[in-house]
mmCIF file of the C-alpha atoms, coordinates in Angstrom:
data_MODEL
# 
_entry.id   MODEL 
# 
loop_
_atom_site.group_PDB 
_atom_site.id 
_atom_site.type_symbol 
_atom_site.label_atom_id 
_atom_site.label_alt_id 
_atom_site.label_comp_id 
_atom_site.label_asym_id 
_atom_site.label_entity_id 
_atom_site.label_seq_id 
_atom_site.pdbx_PDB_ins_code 
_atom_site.Cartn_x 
_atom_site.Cartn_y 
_atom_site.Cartn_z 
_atom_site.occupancy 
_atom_site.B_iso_or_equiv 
_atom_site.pdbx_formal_charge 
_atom_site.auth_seq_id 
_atom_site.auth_comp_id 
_atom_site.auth_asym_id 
_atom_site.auth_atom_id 
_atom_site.pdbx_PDB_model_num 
ATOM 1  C CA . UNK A 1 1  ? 3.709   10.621  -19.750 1.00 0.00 ? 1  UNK A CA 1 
ATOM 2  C CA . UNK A 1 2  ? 4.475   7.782   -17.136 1.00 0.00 ? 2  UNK A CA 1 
ATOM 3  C CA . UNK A 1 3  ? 2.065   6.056   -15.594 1.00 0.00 ? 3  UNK A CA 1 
ATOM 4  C CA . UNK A 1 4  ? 2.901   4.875   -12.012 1.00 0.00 ? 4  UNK A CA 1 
ATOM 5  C CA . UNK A 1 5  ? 2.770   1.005   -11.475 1.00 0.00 ? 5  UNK A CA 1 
ATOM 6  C CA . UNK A 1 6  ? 0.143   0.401   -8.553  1.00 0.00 ? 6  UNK A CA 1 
ATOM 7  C CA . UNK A 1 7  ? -0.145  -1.501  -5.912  1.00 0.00 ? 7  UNK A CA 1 
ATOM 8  C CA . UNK A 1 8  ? -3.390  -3.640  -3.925  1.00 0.00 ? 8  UNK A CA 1 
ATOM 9  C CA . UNK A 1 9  ? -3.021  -2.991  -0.145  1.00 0.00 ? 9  UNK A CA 1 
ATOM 10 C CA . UNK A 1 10 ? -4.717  -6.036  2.659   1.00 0.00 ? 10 UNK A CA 1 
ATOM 11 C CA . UNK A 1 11 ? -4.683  -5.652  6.259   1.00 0.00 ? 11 UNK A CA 1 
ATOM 12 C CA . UNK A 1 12 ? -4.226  -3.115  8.036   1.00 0.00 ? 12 UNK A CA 1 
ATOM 13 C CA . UNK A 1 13 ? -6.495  -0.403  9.248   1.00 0.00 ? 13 UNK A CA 1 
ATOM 14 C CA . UNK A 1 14 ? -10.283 -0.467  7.775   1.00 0.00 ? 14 UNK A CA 1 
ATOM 15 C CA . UNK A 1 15 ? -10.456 3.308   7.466   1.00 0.00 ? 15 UNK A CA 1 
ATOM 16 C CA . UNK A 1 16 ? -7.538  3.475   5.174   1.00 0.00 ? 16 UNK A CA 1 
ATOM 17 C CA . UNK A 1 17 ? -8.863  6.285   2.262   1.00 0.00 ? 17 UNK A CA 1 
ATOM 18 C CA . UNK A 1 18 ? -7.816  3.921   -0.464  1.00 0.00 ? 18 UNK A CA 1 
ATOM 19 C CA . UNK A 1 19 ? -7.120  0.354   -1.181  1.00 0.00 ? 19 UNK A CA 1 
ATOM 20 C CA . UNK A 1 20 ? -5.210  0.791   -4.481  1.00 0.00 ? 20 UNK A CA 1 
ATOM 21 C CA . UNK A 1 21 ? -2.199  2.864   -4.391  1.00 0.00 ? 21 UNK A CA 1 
ATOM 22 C CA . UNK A 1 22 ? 1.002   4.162   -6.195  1.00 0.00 ? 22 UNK A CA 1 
ATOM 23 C CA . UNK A 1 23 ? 3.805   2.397   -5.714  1.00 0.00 ? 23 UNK A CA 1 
ATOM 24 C CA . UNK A 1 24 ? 7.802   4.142   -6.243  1.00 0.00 ? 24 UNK A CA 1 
ATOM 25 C CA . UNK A 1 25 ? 9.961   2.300   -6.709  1.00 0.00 ? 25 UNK A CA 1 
ATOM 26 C CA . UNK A 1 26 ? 8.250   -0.769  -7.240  1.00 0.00 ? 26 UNK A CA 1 
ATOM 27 C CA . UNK A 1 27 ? 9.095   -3.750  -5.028  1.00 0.00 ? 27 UNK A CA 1 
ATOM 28 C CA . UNK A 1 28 ? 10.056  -1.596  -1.974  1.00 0.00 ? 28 UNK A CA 1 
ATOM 29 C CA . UNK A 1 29 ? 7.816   -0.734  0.962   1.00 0.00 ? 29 UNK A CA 1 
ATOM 30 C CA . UNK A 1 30 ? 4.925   1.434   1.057   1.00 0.00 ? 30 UNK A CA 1 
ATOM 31 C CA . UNK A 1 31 ? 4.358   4.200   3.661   1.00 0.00 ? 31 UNK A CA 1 
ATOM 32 C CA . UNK A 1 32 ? 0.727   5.485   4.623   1.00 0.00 ? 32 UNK A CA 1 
ATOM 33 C CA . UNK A 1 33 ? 0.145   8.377   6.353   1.00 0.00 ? 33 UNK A CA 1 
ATOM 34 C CA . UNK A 1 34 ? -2.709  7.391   8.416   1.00 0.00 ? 34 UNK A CA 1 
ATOM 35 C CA . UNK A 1 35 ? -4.285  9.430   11.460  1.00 0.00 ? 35 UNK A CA 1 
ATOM 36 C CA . UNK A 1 36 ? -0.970  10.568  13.157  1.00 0.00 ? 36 UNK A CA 1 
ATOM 37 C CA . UNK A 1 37 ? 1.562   7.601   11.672  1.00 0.00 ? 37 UNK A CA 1 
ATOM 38 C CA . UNK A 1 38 ? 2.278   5.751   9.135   1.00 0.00 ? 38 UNK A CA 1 
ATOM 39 C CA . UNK A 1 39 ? 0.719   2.146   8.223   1.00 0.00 ? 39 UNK A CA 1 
ATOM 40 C CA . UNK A 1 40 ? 3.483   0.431   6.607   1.00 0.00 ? 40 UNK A CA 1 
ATOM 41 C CA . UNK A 1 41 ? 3.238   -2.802  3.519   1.00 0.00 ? 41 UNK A CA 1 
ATOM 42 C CA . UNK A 1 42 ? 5.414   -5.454  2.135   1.00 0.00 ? 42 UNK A CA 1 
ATOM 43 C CA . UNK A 1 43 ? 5.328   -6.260  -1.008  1.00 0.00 ? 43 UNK A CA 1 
ATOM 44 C CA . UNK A 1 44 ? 4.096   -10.330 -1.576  1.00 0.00 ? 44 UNK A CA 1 
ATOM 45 C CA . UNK A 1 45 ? 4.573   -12.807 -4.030  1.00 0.00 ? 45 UNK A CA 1 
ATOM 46 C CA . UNK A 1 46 ? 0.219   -12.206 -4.895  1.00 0.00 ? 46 UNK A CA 1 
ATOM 47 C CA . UNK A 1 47 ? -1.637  -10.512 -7.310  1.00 0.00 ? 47 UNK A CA 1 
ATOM 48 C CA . UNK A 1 48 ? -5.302  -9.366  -7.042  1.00 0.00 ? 48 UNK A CA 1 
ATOM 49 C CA . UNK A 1 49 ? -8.037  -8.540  -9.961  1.00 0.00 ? 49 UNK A CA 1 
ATOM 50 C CA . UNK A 1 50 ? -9.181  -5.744  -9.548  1.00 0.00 ? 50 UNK A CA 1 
ATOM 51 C CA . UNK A 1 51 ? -10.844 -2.669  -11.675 1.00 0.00 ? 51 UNK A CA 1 
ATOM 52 C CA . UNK A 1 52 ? -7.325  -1.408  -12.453 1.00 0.00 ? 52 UNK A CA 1 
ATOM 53 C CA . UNK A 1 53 ? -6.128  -4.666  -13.926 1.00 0.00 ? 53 UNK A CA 1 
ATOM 54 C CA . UNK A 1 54 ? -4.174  -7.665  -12.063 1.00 0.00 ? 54 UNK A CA 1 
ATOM 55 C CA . UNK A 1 55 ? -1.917  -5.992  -9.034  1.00 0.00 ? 55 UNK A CA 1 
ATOM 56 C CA . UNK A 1 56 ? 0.406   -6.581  -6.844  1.00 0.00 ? 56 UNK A CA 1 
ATOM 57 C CA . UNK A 1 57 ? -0.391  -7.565  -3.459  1.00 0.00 ? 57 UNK A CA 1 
ATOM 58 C CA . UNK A 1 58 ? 1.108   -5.606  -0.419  1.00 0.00 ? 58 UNK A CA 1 
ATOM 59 C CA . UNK A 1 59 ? 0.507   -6.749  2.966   1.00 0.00 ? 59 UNK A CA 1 
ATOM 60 C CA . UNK A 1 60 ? 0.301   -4.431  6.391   1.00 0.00 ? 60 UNK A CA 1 
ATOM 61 C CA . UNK A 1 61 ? 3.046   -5.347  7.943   1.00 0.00 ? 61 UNK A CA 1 
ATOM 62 C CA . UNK A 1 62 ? 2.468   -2.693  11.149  1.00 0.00 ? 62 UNK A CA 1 
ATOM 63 C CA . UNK A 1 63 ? 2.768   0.892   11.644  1.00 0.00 ? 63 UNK A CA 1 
ATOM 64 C CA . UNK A 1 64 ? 4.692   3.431   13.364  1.00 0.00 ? 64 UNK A CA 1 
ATOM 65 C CA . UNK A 1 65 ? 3.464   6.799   15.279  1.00 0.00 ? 65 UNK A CA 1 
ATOM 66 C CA . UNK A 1 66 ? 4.519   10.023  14.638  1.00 0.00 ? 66 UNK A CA 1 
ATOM 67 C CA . UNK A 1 67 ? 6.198   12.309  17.510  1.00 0.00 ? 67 UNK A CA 1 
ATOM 68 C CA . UNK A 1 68 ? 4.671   15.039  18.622  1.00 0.00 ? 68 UNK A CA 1 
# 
């Protein structure tokens, strides 16, 4: 079994549900559904310690709002 490469997300909203995340395909943007949109992150040239082991470092890079 796999295990999915994660990701360390900064910035953004301070109620996301969780700062470490799954990231496929590595290297590309991540999407968050977030209270009615999506936040979205870049992937940066950083790495953060943290209890999973050195990540990467995405950064919020803004969001977008779902239609109703």
């Amino acid at each position: 079994m796999a295990i999915a490469p994660k990701a360390y997300l900064v910035g953004g909203p301070r109620d996301l549900p969780e700062r470490i995340v799954d990231i496929l395909p590595s290297g590309l943007e991540i999407k968050i559904s977030h209270r009615g949109g999506y936040e979205h992150f870049k992937p940066t040239p950083h790495t953060e310690a943290t209890p999973e082991g050195e990540l990467p470092v995405y950064e919020w890079s803004g969001r977008t709002k779902v239609a109703e």
